[in-house]
N, C-alpha and C positions, 0 to 999 in steps of 0.2 A: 504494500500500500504506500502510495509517495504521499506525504508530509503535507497537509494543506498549506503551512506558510509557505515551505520552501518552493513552491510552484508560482506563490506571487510577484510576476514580472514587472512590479509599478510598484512607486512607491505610497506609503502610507502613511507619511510628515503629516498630512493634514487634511483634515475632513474632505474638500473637496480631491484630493489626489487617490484619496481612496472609497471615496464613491464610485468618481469616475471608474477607476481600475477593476473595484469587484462587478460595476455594469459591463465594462469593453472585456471583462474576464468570462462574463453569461455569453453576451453578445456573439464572442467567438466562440464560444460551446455550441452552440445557436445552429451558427453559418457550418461550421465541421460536422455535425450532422445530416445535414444537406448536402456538403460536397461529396465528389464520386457518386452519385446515384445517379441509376439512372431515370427517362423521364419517367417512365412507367412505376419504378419503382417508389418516385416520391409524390407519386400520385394516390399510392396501396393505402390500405388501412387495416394493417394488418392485427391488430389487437380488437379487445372488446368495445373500444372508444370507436367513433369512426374521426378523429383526428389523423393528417397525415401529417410526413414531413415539408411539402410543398404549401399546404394549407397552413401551417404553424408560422411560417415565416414569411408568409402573405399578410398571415393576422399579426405579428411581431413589427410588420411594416409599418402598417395602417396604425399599432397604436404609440410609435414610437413619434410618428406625426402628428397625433393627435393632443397626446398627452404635454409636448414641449411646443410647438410650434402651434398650435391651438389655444390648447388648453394655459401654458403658461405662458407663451409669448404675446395668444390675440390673433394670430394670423389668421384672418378666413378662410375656411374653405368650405362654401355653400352648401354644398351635399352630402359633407360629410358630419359625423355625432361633435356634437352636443346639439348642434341646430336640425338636424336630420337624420334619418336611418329610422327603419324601425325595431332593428334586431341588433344592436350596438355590439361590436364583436364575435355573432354567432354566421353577419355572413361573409365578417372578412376569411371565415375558412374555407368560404367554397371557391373553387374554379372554375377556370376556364380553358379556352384552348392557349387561348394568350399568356398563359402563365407557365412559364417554362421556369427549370432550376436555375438555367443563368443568370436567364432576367429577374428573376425572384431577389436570388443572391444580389443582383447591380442594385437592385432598387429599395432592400434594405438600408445593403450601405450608403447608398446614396439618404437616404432618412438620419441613419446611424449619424451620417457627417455634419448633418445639417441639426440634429440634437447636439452634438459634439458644442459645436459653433456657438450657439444658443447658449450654450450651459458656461463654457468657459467664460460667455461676455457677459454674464450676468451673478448678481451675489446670492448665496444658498438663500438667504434669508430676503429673498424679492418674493412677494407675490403675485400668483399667477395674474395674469392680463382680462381671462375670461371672467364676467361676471359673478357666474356660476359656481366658478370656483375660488374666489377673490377671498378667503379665509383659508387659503394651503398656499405653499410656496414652493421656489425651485425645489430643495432640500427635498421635501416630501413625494415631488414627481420621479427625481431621482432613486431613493427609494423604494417608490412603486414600480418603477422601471426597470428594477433588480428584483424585488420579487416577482413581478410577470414575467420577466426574461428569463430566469431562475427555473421558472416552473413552468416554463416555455420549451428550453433546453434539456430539462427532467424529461418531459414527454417524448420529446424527440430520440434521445436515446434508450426508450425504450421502445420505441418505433425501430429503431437503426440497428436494434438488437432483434427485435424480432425479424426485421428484412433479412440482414445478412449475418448474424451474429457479435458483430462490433458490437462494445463497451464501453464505458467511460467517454468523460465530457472533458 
């Protein structure tokens, strides 16, 4: 069994260094699930859930935008939750033909980056932009963004175990 500290690549000086670091720590758990499969395979839902790996990080996309660029920046976007949806995160799992593993992977990260961005330029203790949510702050999005991603990353690898037998995150 390898050491959980001694796996931490980032350092942990200060609250914000390791936030960040245990989120981009899930984050790439996340995306190394997904990679090498292939399309069909990250399509499968191979356990009693019908969650896949495809669909997990379709939904890990959608709430990574939501939550910092939405939710705690303010940035609109019309269609998407809090102002709209009716099934908030139950249909960011479904697909399409549109959604292929690569462009899945591009377009988290592409989210990842632009939370990334967002977080660094703002203080843990800002609160969010959204009305809705204007009594939580950075700090706490971050957070939630480690235990969603967390328990995002859990599922996935046991999807990734049941496809091919791969372990660990």
């Amino acid at each position: 069994m390898v050491d959980p500290v001694r796996r931490l690549e980032f350092s942990i000086a200060s609250e914000r260094e390791s936030l960040s670091g245990f989120l981009d720590l899930q984050r790439a758990a996340l995306v190394r699930k997904v990679q090498d499969v292939s399309e069909i395979d990250a399509r499968r839902a191979p356990t009693a859930s019908s969650l896949t790996l495809l669909g997990l990080l379709k939904h890990a996309a959608s709430w990574e935008r939501r939550w910092v660029q939405v939710v705690f920046a303010g940035l609109p976007f019309p269609n998407e939750w809090p102002e709209q949806q009716a099934n908030p995160g139950r249909d960011d799992f479904l697909l399409d033909d549109r959604d292929t593993v690569d462009g899945s992977i591009r377009r988290y990260q592409h989210e990842v980056s632009l939370s990334r961005e967002i977080a660094a330029s703002n203080d843990l203790s800002a609160p969010c932009a959204h009305p809705k949510f204007a009594d939580l702050n950075l700090r706490w999005v971050l957070l939630h963004l480690i235990e969603e991603t967390a328990r995002h990353a859990g599922h996935a690898d046991i999807i990734r175990e049941s496809l091919d037998g791969s372990r660990g995150l």
